[in-house]
C-alpha positions in Angstrom: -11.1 -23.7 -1.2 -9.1 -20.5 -2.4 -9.2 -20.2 -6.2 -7.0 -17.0 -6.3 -7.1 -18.0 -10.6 -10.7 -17.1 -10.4 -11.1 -13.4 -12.3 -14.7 -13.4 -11.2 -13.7 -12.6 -7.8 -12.0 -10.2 -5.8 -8.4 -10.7 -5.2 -8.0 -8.8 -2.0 -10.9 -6.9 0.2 -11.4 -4.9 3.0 -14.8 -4.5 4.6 -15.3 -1.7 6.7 -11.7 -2.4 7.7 -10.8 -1.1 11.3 -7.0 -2.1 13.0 -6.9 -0.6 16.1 -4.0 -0.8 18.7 -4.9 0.0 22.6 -1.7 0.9 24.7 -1.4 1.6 28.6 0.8 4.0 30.3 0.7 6.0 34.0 -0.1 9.7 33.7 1.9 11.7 35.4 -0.8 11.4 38.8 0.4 7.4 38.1 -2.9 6.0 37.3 -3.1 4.1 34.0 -4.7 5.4 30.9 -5.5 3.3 28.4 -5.1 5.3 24.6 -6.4 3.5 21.0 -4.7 4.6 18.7 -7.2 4.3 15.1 -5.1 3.0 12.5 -7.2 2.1 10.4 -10.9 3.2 10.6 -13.7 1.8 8.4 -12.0 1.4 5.2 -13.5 -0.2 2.4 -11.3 -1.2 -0.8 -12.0 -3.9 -3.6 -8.9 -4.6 -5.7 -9.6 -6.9 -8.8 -7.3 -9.2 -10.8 -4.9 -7.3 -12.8 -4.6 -4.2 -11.1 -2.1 -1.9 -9.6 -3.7 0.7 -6.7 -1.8 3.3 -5.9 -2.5 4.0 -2.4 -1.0 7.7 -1.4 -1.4 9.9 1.6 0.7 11.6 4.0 3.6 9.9 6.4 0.9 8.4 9.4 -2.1 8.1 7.7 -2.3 4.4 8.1 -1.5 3.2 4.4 1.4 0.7 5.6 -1.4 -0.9 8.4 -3.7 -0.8 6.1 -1.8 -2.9 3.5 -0.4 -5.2 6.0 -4.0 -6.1 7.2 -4.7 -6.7 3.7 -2.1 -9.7 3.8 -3.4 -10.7 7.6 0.1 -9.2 8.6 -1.7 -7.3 11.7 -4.2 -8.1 13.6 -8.0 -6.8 12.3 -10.7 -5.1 14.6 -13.0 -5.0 13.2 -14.6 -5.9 9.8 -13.3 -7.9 7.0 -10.3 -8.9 5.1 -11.4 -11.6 2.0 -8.9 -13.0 -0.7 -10.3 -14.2 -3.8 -13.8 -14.3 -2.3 -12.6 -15.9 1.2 -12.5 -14.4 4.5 -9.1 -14.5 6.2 -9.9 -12.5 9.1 -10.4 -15.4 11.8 -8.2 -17.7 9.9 -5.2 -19.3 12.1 -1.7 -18.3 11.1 -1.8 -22.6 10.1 -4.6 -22.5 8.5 -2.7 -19.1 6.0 0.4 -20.8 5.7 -0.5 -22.1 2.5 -2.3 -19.1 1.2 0.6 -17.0 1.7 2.6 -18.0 -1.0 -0.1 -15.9 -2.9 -0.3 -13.0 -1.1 3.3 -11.5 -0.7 5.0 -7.4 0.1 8.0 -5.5 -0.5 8.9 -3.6 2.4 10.4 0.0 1.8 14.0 -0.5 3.2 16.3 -2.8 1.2 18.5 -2.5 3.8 16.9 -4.3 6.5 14.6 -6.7 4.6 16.8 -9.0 3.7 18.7 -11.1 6.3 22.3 -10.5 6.5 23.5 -13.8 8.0 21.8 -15.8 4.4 23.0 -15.9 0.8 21.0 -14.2 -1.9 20.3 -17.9 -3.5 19.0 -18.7 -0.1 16.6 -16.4 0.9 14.8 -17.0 -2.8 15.0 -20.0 -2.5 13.8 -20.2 1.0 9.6 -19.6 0.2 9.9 -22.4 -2.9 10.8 -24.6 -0.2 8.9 -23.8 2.6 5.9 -23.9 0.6 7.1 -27.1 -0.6 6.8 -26.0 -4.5 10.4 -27.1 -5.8 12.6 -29.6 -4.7 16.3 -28.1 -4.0 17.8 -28.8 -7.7 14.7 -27.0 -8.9 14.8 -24.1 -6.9 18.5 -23.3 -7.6 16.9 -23.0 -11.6 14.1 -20.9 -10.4 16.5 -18.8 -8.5 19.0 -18.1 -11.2 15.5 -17.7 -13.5 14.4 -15.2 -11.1 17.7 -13.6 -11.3 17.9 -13.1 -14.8 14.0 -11.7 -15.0 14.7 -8.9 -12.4 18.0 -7.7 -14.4 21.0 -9.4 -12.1 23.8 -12.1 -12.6 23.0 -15.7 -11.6 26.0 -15.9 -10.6 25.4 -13.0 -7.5 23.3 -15.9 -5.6 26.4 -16.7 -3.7 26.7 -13.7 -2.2 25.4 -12.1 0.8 23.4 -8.8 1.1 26.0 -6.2 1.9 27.8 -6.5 -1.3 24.9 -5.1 -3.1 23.7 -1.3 -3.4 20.6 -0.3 -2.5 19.0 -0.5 -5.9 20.1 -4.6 -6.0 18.8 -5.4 -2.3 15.5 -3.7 -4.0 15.6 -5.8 -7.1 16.5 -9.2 -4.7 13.7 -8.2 -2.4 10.9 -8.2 -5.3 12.5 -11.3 -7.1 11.9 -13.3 -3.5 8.6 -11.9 -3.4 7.5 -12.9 -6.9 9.8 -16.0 -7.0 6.4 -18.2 -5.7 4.3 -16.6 -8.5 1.8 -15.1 -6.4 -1.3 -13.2 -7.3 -1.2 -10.2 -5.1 1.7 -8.2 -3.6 1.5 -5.2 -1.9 4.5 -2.8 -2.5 5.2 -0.6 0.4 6.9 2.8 -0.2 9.3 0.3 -2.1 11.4 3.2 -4.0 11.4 6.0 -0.9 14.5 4.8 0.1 16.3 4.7 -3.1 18.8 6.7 -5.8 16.2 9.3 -8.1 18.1 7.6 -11.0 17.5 4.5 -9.9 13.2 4.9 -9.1 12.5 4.6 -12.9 14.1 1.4 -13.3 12.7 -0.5 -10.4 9.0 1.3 -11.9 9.8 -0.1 -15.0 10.7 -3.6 -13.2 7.3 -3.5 -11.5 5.7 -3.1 -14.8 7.3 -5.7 -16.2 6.9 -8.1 -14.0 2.8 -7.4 -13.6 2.5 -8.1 -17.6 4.6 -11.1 -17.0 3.4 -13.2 -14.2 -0.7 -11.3 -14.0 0.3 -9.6 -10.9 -2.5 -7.4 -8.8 -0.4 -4.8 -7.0 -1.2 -2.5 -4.1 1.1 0.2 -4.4 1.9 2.4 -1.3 3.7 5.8 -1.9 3.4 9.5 -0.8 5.0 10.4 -4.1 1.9 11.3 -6.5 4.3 12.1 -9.8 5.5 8.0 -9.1 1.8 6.7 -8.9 -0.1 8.4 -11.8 2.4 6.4 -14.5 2.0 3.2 -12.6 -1.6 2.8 -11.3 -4.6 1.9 -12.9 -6.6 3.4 -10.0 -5.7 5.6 -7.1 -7.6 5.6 -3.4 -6.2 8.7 -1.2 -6.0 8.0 2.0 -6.7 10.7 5.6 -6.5 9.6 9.0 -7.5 6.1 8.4 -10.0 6.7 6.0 -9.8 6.8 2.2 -11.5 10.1 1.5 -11.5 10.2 -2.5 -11.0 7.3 -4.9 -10.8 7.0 -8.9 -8.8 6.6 -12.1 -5.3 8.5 -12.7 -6.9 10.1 -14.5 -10.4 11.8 -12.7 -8.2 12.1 -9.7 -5.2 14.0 -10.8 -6.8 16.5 -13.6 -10.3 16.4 -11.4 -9.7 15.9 -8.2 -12.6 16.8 -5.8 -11.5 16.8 -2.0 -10.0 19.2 -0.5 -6.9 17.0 1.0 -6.5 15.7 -2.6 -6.3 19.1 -4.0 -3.7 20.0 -1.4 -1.4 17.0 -2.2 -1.8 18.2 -5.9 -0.7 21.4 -5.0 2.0 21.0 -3.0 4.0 18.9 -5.9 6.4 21.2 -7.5 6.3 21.7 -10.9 9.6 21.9 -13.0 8.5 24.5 -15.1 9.2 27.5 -13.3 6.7 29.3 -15.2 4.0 27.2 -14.4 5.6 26.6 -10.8 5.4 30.8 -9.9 1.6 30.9 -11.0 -0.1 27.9 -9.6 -1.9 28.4 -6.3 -0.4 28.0 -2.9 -1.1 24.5 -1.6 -4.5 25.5 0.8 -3.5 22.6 3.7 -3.5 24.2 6.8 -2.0 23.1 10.4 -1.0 19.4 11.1 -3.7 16.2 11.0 -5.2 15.4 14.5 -3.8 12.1 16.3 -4.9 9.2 15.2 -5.4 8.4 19.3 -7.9 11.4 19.0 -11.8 10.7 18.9 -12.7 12.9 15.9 -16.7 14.1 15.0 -17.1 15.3 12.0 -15.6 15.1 9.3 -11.8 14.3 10.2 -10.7 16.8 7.7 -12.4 19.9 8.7 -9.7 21.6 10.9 -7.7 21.8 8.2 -10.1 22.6 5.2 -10.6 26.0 3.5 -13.7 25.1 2.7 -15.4 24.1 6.4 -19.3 24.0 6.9 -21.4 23.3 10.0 -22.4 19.9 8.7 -18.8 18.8 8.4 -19.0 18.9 12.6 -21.9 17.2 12.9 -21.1 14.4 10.5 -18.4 11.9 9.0 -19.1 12.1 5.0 -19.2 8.8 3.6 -17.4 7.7 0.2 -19.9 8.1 -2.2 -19.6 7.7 -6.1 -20.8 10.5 -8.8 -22.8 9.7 -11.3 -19.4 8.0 -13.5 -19.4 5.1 -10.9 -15.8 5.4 -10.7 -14.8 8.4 -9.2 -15.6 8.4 -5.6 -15.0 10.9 -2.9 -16.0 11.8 0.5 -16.7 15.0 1.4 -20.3 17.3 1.6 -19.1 19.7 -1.0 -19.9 17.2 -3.3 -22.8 15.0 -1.9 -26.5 15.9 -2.4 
């Protein structure tokens, strides 16, 4: 039995993780050739009650597959995906059903999450009912609750999606995913798509709703200034892998990989003082393809600071002598 209440465990693991998809097409001789594309490839994450990841990397680098195998939302490879100390990975989609109401995402479009054809009332009120936790006089309340909590009118439930800007749709997405009270969401690139002026408040939102209903967050972005004020620990992810791995703190003022330093680098500053001084970001050329068979280090094409070893050998994540901030890469191993 799933105790997701239990804060001795867990809330959501991957175990040398690997989501791999395998796609056929003729070559231009018309024979087949079958291509695997490596998604994700050996990842190993541990996310414990109460906290928001921050997840970050570039556009491709399998962050989105990675937390959609986390919620048994793709199909896993190989290794493990456990939820409050139980494995999901050969579960039946019947057999989830019922653990889904705790595991729930916000995708990154508000546009195209929610479904046009349904009321605002109805698609909140839709996974009370389906999971059969409020009769329907109950789950109008919890739907004008819910309302209320993520800053909009009750009285908006009657309408349908297109009257609302994209900030709204954002807000109405998150309410519906919270709306079941579960214990882990992952939020996927969930402000990307939005107004500047309007990032801060649905930041501020997330915040609030973590304190208020003991969320655990995984929170996907590319945008490091966003995930320093909201994480409580940040895993940086390259070609499938997570390749460094620590507090805002040690990974922003110290980081220690390479890719990490470049990501640092390349945010601008907006003192223009500051901004003319710092070093030029030191990534070089574009990441291999994730259908690509990599030795080595996956990094090493595009590091400054190359060695022989990094061909020979894939560094593993290891942890300094902290036991929190973790990175993998030789310059930095023993």
């Amino acid at each position: 039995m799933i105790d997701p209440v239990d804060t001795r465990l867990p809330v959501s693991e991957a175990v040398a993780l690997k989501v791999q998809y395998s796609s056929r097409r003729r070559n231009c001789l018309g024979r087949l050739t079958t291509t695997t594309i490596r998604a994700v490839d050996g990842v190993d994450l541990t996310i414990r009650p109460g906290e928001a990841v921050a997840l970050v990397g570039e556009s491709g680098c399998g962050k989105s597959t990675l937390g959609r195998a986390l919620l048994r939302l793709e199909r896993v490879s190989e290794g493990a995906v456990r939820f409050a100390g139980s494995d999901l990975t050969g579960l039946s989609e019947a057999i989830l059903r019922p653990i889904r109401r705790n595991m729930q995402m916000v995708f990154q479009d508000p546009f195209s999450s929610l479904n046009p054809r349904m009321q605002i009332g109805e698609t909140l009120a839709e996974p009370l009912l389906v999971h059969g936790l409020a009769s329907k006089a109950e789950a109008r309340a919890r739907v004008a609750e819910i309302l209320q909590i993520v800053g909009l009118d009750p009285a908006v439930a009657g309408r349908h999606p297109h009257a609302f800007s994209g900030g709204q749709r954002q807000r109405i997405a998150i309410a519906r995913a919270v709306i079941a009270r579960p214990k882990f969401v992952v939020a996927d690139e969930p402000i990307s798509a939005l107004d500047i002026s309007v990032q801060a408040q649905i930041l501020d939102l997330f915040e609030d709703l973590k304190e208020r209903f003991a969320l655990t967050y995984l929170f996907i972005s590319h945008d490091l200034a966003v995930v320093r004020h909201i994480a409580d620990r940040v895993a940086v992810m390259y070609l499938g892998r997570i390749v460094e791995e620590g507090s805002p703190e040690s990974v922003f003022d110290n980081p220690l990989h390479p890719y990490t330093q470049a990501l640092l680098a390349a945010v601008p500053s907006p003192d223009p003082v500051r901004e003319r001084s710092r070093p030029n970001p030191v990534l070089r050329g574009e990441p291999p393809s994730p259908a690509t068979a990599v030795t080595g280090c996956r990094f090493r094409g595009r590091c400054a600071h190359a060695m022989p070893v990094c061909a020979m050998a894939d560094p593993a994540l290891a942890r300094g002598a902290d036991g929190t901030h973790a990175v993998a890469c030789f310059l930095h191993h023993q």
